[in-house]
N, CA, C and O atoms as CSV, one atom per row, in Angstrom:
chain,resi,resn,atom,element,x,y,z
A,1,UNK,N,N,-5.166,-53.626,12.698
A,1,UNK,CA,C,-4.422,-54.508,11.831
A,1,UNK,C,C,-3.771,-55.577,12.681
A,1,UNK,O,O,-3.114,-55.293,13.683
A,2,UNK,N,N,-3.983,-56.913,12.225
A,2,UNK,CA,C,-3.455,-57.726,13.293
A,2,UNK,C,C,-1.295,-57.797,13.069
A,2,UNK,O,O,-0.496,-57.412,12.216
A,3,UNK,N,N,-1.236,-58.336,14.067
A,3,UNK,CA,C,0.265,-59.040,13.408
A,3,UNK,C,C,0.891,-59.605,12.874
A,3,UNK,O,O,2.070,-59.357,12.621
A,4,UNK,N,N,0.121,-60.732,12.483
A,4,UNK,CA,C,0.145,-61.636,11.744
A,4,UNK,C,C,0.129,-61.778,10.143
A,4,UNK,O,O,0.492,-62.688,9.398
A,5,UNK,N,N,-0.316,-60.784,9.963
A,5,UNK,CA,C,-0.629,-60.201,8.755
A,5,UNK,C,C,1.041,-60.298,7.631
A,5,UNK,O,O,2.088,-59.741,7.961
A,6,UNK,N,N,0.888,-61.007,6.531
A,6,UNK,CA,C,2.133,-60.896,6.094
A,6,UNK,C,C,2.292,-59.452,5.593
A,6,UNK,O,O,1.298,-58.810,5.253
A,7,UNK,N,N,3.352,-59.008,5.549
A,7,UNK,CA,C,4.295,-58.112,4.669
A,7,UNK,C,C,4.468,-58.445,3.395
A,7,UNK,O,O,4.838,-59.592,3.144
A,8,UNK,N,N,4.194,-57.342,2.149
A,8,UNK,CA,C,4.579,-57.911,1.108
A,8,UNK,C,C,5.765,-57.217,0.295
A,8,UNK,O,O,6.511,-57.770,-0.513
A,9,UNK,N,N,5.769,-55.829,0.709
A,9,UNK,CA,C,6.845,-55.070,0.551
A,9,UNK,C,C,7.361,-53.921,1.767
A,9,UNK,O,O,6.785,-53.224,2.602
A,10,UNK,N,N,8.469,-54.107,1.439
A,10,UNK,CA,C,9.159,-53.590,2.982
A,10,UNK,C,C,9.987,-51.722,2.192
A,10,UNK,O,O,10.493,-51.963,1.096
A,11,UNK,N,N,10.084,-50.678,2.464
A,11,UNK,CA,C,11.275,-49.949,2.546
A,11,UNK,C,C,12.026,-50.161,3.784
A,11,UNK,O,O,11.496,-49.917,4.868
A,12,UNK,N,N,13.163,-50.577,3.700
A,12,UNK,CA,C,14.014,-50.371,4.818
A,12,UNK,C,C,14.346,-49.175,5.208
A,12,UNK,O,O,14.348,-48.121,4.572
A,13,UNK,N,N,14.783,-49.520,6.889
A,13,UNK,CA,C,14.919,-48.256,7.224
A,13,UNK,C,C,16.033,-47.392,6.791
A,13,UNK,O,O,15.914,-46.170,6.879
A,14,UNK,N,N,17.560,-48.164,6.134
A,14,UNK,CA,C,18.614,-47.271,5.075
A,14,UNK,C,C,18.160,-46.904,4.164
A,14,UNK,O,O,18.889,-46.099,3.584
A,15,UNK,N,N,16.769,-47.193,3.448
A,15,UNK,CA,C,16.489,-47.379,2.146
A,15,UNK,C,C,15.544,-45.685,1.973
A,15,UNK,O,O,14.633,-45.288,2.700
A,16,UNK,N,N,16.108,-45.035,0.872
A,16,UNK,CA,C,15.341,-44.045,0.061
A,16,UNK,C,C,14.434,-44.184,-1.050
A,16,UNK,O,O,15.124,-44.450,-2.034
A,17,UNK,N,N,13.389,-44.137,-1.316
A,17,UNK,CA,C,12.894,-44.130,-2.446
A,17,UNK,C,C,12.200,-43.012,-2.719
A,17,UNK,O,O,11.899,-42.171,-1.872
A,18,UNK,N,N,11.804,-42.940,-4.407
A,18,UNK,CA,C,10.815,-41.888,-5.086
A,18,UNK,C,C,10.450,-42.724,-5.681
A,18,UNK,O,O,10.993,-43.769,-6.039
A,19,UNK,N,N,9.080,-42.151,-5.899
A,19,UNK,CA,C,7.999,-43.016,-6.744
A,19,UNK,C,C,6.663,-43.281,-7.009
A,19,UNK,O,O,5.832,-42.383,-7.146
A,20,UNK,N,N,6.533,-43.889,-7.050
A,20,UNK,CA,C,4.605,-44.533,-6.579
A,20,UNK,C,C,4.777,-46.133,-6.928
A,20,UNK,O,O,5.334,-46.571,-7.935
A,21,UNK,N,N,4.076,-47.041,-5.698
A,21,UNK,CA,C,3.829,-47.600,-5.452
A,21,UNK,C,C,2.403,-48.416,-5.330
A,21,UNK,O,O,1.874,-48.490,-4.221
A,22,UNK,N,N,1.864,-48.951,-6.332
A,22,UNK,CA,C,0.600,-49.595,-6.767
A,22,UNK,C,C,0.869,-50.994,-6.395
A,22,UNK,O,O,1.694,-51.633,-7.048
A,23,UNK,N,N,0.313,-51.465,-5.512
A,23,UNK,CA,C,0.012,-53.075,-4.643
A,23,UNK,C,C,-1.268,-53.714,-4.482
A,23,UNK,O,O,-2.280,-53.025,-4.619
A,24,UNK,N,N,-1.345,-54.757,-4.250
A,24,UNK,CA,C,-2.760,-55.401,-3.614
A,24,UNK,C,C,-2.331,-56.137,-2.121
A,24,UNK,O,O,-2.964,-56.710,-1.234
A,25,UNK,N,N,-1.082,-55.835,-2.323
A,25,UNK,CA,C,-0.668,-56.454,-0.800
A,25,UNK,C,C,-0.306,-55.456,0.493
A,25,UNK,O,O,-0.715,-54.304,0.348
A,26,UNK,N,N,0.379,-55.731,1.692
A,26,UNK,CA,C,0.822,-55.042,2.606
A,26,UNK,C,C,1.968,-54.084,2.507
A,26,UNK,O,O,2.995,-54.753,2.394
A,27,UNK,N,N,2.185,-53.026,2.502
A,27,UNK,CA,C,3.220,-52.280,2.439
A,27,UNK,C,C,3.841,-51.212,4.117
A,27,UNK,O,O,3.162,-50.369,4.703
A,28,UNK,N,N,5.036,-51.588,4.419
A,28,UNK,CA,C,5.373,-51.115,5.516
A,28,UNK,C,C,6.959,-50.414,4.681
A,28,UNK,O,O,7.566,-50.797,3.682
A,29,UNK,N,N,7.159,-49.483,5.454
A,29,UNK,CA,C,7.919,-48.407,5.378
A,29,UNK,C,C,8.594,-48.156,6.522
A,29,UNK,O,O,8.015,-47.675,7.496
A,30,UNK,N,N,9.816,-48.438,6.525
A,30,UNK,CA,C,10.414,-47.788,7.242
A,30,UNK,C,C,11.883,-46.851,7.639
A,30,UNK,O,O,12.470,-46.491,8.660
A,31,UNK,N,N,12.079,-46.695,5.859
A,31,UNK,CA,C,12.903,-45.691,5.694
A,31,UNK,C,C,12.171,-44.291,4.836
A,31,UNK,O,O,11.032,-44.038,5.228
A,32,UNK,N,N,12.459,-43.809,4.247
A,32,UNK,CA,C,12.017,-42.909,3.948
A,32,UNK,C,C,11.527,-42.725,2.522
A,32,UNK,O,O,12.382,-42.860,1.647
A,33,UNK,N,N,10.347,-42.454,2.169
A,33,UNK,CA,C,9.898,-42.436,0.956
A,33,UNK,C,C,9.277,-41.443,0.028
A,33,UNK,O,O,8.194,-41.172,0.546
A,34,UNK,N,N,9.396,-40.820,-0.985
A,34,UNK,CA,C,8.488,-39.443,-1.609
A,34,UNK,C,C,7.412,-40.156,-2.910
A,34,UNK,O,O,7.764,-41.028,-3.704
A,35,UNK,N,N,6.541,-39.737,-2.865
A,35,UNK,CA,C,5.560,-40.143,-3.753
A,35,UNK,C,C,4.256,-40.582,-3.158
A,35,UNK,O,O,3.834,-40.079,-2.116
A,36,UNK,N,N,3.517,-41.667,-3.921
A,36,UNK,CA,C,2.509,-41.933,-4.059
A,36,UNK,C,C,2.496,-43.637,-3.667
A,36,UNK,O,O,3.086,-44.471,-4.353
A,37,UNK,N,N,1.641,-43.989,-2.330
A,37,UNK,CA,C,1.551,-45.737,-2.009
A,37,UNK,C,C,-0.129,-46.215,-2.345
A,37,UNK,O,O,-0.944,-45.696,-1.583
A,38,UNK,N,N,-0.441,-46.731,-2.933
A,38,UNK,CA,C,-1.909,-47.038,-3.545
A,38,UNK,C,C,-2.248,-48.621,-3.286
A,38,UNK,O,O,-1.946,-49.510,-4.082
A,39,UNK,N,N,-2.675,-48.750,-2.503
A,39,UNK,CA,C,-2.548,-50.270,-2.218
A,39,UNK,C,C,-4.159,-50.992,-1.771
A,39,UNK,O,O,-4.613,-50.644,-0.681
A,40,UNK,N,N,-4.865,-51.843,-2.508
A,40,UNK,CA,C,-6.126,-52.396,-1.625
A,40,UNK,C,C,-5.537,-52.901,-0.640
A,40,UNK,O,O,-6.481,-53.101,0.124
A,41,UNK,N,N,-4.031,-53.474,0.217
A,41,UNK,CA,C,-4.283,-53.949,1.360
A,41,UNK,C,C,-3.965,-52.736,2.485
A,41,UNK,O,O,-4.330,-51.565,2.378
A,42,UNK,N,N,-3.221,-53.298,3.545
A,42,UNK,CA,C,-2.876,-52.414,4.470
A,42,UNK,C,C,-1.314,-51.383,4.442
A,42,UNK,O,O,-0.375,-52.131,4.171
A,43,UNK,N,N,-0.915,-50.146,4.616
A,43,UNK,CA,C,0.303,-49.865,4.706
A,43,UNK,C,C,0.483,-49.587,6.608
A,43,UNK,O,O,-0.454,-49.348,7.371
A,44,UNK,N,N,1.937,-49.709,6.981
A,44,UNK,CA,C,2.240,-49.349,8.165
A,44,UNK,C,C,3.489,-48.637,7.755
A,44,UNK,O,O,4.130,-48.999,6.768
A,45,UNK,N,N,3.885,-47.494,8.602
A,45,UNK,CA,C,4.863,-46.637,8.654
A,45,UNK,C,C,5.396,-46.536,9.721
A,45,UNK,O,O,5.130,-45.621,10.499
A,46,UNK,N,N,6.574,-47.810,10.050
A,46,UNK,CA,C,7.802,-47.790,11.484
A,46,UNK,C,C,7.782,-46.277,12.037
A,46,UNK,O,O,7.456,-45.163,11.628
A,47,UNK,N,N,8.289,-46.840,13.142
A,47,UNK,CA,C,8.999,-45.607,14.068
A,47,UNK,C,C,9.910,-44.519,13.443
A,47,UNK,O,O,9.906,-43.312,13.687
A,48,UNK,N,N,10.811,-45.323,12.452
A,48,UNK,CA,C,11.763,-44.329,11.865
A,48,UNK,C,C,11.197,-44.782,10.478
A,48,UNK,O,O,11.758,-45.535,9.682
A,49,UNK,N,N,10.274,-44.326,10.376
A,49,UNK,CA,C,9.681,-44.495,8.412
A,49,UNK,C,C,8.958,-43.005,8.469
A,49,UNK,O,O,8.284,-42.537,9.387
A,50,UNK,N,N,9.299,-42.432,7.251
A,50,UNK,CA,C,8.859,-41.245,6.698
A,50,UNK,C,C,8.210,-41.251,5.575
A,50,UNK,O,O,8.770,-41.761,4.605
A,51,UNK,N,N,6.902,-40.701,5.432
A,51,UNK,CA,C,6.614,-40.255,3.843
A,51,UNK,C,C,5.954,-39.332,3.652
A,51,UNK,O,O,5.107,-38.792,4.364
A,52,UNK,N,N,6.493,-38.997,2.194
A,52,UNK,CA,C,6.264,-37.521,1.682
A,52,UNK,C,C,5.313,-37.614,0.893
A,52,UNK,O,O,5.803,-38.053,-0.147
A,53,UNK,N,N,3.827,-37.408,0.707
A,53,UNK,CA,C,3.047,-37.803,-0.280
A,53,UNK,C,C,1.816,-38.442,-0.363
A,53,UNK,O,O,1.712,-38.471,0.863
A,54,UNK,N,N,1.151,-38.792,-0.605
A,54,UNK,CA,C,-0.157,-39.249,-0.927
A,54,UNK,C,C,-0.331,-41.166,-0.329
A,54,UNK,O,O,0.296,-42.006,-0.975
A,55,UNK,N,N,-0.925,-41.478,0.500
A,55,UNK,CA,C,-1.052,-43.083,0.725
A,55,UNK,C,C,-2.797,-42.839,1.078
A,55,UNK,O,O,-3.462,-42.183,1.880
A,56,UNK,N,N,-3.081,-43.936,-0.216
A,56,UNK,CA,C,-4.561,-44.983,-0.616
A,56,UNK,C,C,-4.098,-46.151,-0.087
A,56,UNK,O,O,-3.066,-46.696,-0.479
A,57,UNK,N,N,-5.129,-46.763,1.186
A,57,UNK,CA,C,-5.040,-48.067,1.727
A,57,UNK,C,C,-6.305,-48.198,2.353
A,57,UNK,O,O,-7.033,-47.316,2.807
A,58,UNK,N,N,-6.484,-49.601,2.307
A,58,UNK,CA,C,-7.576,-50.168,3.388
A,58,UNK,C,C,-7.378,-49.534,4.985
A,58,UNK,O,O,-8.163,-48.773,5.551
A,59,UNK,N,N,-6.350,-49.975,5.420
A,59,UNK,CA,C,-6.178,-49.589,6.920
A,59,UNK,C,C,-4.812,-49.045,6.631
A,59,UNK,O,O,-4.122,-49.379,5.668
A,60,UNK,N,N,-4.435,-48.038,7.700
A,60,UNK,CA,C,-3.020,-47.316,8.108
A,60,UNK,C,C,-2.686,-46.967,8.998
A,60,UNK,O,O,-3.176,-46.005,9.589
A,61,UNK,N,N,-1.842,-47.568,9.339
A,61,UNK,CA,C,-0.665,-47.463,10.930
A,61,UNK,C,C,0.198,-46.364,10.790
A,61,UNK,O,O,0.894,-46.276,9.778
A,62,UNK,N,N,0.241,-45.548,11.639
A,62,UNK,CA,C,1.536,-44.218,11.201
A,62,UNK,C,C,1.882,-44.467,12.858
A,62,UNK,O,O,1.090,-44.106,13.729
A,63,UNK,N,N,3.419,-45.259,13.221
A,63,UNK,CA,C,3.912,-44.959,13.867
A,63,UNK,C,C,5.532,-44.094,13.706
A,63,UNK,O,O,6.402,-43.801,14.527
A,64,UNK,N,N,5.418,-43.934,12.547
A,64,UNK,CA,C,6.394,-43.037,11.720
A,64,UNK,C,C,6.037,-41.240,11.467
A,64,UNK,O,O,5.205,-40.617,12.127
A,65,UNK,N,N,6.527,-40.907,10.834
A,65,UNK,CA,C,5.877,-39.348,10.147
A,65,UNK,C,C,5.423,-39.679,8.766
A,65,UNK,O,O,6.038,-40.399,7.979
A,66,UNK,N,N,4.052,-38.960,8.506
A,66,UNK,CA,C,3.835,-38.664,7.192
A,66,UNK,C,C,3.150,-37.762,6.930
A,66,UNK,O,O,2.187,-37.441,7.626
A,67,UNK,N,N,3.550,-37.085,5.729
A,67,UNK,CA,C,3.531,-35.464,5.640
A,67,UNK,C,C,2.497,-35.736,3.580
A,67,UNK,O,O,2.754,-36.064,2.422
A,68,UNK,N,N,1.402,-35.307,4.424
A,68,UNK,CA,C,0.764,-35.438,3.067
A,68,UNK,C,C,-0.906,-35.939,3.083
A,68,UNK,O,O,-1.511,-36.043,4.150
A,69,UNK,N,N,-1.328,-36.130,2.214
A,69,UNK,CA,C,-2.977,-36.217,2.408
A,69,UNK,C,C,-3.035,-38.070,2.242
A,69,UNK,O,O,-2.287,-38.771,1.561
A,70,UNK,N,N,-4.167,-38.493,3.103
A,70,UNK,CA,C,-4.191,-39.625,2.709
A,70,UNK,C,C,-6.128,-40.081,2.571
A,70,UNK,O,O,-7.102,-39.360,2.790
A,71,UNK,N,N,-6.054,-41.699,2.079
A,71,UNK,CA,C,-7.316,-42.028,2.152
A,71,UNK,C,C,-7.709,-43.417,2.186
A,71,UNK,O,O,-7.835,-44.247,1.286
A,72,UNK,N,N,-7.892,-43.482,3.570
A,72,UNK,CA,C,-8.141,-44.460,4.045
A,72,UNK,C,C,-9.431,-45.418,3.919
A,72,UNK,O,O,-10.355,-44.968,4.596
A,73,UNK,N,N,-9.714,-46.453,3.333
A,73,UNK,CA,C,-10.783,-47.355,3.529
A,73,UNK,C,C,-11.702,-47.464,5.038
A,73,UNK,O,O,-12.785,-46.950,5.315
A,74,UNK,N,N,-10.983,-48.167,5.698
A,74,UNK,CA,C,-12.017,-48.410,6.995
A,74,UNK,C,C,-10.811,-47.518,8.522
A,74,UNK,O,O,-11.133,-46.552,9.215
A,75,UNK,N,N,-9.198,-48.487,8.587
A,75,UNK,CA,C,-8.928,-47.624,9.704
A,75,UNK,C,C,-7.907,-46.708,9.695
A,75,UNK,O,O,-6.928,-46.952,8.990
A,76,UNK,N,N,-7.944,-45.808,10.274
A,76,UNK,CA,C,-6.595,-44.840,10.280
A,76,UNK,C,C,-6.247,-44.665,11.867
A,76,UNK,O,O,-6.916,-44.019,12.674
A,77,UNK,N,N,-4.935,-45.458,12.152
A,77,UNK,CA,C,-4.482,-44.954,13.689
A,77,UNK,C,C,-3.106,-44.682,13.886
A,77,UNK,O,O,-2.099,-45.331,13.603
A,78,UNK,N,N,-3.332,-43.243,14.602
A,78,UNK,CA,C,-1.815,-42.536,14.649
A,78,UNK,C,C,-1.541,-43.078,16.324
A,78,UNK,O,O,-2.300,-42.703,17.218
A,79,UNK,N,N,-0.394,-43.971,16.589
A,79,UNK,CA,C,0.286,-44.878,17.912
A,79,UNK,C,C,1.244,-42.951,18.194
A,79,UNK,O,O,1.491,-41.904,17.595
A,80,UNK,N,N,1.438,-43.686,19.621
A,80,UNK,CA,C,2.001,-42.255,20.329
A,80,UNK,C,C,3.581,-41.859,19.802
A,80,UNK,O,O,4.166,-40.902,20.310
A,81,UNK,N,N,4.158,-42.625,18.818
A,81,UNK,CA,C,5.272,-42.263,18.246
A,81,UNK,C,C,5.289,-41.517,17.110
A,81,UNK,O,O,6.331,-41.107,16.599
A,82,UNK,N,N,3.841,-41.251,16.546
A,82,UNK,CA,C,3.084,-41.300,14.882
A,82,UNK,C,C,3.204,-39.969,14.750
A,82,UNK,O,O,3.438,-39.361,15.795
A,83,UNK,N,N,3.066,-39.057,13.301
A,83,UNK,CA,C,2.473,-37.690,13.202
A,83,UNK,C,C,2.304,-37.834,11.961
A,83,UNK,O,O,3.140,-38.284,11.178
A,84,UNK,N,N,1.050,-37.404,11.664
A,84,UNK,CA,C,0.457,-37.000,10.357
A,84,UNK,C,C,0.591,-35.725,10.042
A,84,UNK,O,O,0.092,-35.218,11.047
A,85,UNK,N,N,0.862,-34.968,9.463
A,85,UNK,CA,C,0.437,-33.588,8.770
A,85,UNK,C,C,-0.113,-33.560,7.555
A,85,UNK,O,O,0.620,-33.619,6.567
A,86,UNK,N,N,-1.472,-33.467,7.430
A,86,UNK,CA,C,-2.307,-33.871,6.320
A,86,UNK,C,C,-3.137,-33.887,6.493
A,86,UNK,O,O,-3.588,-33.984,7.635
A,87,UNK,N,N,-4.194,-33.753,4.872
A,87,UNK,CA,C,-5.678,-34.139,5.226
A,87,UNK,C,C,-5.928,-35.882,5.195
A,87,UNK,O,O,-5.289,-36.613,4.438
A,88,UNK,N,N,-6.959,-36.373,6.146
A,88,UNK,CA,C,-7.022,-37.835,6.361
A,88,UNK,C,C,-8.666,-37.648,5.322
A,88,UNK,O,O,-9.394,-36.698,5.034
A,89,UNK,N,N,-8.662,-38.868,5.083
A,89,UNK,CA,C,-10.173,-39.253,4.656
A,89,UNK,C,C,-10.067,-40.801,5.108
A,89,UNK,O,O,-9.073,-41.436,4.755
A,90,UNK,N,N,-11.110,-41.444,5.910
A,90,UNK,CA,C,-11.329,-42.320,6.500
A,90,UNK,C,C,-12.783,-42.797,7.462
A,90,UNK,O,O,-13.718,-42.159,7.945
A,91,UNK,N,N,-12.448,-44.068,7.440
A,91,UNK,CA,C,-13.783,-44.571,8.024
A,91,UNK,C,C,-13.231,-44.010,9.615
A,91,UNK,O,O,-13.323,-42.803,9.841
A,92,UNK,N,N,-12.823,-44.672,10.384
A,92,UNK,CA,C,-12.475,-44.677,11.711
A,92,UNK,C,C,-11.418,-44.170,12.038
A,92,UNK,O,O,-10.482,-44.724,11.462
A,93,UNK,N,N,-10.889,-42.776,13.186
A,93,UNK,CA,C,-9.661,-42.325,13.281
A,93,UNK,C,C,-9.151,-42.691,14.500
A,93,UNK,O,O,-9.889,-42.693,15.486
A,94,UNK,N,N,-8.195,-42.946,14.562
A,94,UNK,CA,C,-7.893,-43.378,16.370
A,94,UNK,C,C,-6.807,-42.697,16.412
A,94,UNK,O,O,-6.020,-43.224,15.626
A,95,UNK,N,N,-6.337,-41.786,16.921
A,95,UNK,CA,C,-5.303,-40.952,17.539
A,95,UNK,C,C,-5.093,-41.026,18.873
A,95,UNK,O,O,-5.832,-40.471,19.686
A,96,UNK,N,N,-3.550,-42.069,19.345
A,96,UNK,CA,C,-3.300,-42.273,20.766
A,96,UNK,C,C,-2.582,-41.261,21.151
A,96,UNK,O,O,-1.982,-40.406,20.499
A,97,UNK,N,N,-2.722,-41.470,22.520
A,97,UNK,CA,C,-2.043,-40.281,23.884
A,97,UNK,C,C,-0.600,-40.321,23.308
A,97,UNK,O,O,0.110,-41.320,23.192
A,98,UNK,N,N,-0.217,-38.657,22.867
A,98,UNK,CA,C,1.552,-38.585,22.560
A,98,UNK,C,C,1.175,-38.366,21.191
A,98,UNK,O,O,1.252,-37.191,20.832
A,99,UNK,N,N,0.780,-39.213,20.322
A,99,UNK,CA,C,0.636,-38.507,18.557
A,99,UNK,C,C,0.244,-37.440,18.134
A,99,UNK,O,O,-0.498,-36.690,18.768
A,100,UNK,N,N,0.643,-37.244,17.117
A,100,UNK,CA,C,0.536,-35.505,16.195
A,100,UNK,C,C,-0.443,-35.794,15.178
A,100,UNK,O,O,-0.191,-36.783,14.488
A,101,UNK,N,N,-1.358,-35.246,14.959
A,101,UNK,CA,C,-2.590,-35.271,14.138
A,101,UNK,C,C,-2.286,-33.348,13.635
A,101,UNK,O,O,-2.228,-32.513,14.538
A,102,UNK,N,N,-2.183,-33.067,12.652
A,102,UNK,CA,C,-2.446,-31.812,12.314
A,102,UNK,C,C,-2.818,-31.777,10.610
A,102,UNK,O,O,-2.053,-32.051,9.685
A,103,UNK,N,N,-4.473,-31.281,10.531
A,103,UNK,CA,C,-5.258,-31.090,9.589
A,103,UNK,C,C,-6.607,-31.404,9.497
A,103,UNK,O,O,-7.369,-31.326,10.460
A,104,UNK,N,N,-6.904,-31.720,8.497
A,104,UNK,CA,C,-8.537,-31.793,8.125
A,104,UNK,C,C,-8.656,-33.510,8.349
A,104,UNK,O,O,-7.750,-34.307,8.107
A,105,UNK,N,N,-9.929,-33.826,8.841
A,105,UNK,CA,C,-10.131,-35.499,8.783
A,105,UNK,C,C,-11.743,-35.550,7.893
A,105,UNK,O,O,-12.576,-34.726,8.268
A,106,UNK,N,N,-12.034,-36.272,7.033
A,106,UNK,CA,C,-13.461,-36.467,6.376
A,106,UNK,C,C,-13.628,-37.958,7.276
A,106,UNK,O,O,-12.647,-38.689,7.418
A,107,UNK,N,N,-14.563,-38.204,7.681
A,107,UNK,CA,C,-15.386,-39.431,8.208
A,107,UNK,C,C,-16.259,-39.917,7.370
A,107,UNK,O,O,-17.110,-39.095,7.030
A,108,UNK,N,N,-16.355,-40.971,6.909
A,108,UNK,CA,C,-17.337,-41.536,5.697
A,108,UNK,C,C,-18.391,-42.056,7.275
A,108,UNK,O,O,-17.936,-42.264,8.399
A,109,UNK,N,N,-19.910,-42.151,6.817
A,109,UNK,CA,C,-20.881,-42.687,7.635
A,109,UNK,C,C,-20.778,-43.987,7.212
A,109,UNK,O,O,-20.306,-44.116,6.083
A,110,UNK,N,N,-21.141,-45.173,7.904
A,110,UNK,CA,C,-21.208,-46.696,7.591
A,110,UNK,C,C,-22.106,-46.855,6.494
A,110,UNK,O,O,-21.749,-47.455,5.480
A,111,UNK,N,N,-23.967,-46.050,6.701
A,111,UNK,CA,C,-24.752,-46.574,5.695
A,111,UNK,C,C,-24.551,-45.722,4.445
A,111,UNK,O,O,-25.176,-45.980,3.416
A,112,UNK,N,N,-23.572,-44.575,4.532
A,112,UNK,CA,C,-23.505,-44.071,3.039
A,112,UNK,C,C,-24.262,-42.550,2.899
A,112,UNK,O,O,-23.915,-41.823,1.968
A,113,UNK,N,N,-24.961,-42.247,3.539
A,113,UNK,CA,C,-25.383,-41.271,4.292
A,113,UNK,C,C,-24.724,-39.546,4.505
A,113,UNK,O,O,-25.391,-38.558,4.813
A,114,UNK,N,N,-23.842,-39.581,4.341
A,114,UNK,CA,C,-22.774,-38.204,4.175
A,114,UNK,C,C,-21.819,-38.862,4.875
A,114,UNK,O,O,-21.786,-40.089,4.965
A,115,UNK,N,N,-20.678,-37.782,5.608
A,115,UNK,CA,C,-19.770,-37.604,5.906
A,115,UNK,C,C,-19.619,-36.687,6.938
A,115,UNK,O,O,-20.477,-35.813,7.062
A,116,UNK,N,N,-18.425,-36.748,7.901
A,116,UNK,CA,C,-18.404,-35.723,8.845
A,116,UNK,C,C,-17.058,-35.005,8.310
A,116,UNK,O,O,-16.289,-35.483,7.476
A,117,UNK,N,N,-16.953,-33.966,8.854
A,117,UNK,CA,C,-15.584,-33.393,8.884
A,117,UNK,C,C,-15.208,-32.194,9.649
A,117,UNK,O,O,-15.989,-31.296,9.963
A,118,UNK,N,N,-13.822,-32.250,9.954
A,118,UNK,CA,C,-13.593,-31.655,11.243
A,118,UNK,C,C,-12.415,-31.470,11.279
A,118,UNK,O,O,-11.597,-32.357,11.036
A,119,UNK,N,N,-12.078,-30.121,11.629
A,119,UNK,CA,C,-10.001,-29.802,12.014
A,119,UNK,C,C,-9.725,-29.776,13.080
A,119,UNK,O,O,-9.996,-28.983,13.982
A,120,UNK,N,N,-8.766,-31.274,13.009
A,120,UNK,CA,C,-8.371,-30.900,14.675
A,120,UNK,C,C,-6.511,-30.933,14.242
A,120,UNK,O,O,-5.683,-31.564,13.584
A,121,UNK,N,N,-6.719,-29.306,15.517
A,121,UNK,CA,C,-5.033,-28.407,15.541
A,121,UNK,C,C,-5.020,-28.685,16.836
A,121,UNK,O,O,-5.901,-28.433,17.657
A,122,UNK,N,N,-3.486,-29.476,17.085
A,122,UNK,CA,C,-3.218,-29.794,18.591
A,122,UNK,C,C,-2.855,-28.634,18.902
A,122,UNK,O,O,-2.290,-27.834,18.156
A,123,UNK,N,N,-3.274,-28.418,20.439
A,123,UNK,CA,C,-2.980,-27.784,21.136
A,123,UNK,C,C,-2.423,-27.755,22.570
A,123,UNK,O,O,-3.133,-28.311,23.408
A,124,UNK,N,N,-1.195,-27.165,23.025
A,124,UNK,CA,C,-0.768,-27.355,24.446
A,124,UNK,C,C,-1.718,-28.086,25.325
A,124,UNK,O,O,-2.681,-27.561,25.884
A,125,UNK,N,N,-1.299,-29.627,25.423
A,125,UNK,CA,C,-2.149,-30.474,26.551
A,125,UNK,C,C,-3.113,-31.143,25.562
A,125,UNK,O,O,-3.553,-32.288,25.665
A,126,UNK,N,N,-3.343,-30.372,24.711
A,126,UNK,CA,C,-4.154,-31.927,24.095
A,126,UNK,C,C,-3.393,-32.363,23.299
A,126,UNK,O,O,-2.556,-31.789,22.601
A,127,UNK,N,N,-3.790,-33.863,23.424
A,127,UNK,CA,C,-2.841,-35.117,22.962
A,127,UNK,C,C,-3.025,-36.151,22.738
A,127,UNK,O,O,-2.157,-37.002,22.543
A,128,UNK,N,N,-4.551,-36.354,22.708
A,128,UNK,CA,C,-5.503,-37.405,22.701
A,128,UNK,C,C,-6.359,-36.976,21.907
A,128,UNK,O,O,-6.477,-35.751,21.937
A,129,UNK,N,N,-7.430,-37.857,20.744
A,129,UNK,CA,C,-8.486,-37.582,20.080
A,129,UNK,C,C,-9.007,-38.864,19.891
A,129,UNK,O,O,-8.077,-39.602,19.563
A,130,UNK,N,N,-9.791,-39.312,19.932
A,130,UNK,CA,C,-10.350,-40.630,19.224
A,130,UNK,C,C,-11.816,-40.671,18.654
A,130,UNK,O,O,-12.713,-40.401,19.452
A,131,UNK,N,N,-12.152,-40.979,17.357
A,131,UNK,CA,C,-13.375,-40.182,16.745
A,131,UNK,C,C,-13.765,-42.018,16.744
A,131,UNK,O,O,-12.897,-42.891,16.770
A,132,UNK,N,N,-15.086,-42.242,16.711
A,132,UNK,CA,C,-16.011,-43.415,16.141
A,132,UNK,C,C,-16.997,-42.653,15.983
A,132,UNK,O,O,-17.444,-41.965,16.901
A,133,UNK,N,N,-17.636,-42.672,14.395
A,133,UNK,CA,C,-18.816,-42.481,14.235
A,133,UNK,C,C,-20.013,-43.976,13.946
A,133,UNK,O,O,-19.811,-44.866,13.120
A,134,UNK,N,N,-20.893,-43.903,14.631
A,134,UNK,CA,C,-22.068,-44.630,14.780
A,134,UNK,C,C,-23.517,-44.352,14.359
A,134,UNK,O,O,-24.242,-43.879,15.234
A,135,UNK,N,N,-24.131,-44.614,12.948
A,135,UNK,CA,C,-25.079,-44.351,12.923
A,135,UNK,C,C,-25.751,-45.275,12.057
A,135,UNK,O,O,-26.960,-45.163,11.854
């Protein structure tokens, strides 16, 4: 996701919400949220952003916690501040050195072709994963 990219709705980081959240734009989080984020564009989840619940997006940044299943369009990358606990469904997973990945991931193939899937449970010393599938 570049930087440049506008924001179209923000949770602050004082800010609580419940709910669900249906967008076509960017959604970043960075206070704490329960429910449901459904968005064709991108969501990102700050350092100190939490969510409890279900997020549908094109691409997703978790440098925050989020506790819940998600389903991703093309990218999903957990930065070394990030933790997911959840099942992912996604094109591409990138999990950097230091992030928490714990659950099931589905991999969609590019030509349509099946899917992969795979549990990865961190374990003492591992701390790194990075999946690209190519076919």
């Amino acid at each position: 996701m570049t930087a440049t990219k506008t924001v179209d709705t923000v949770i602050g980081k004082n800010t609580e919400l419940t709910g669900n959240i249906k967008s076509t734009g960017t959604v970043r989080v960075d206070g704490k949220f329960d429910g449901e984020i459904d968005t064709t564009s991108d969501v990102v989840i700050g350092e100190e952003g939490y969510i409890k619940g279900f997020v549908k997006a094109n691409n997703l940044v978790v440098a925050g916690q989020l506790e819940g299943d998600t389903e991703v369009k093309s990218r999903l990358e957990i930065v070394p501040t990030g933790s997911l606990v959840g099942n992912a469904k996604t094109g591409v997973l990138v999990i950097e050195e230091g992030a928490v990945f714990k659950g099931q991931v589905e991999m969609a193939v590019k030509e349509g072709k099946g899917s992969i899937k795979q549990t990865i449970t961190p374990t003492k010393g591992f701390n790194k994963e990075t999946v690209v599938v190519n076919k």
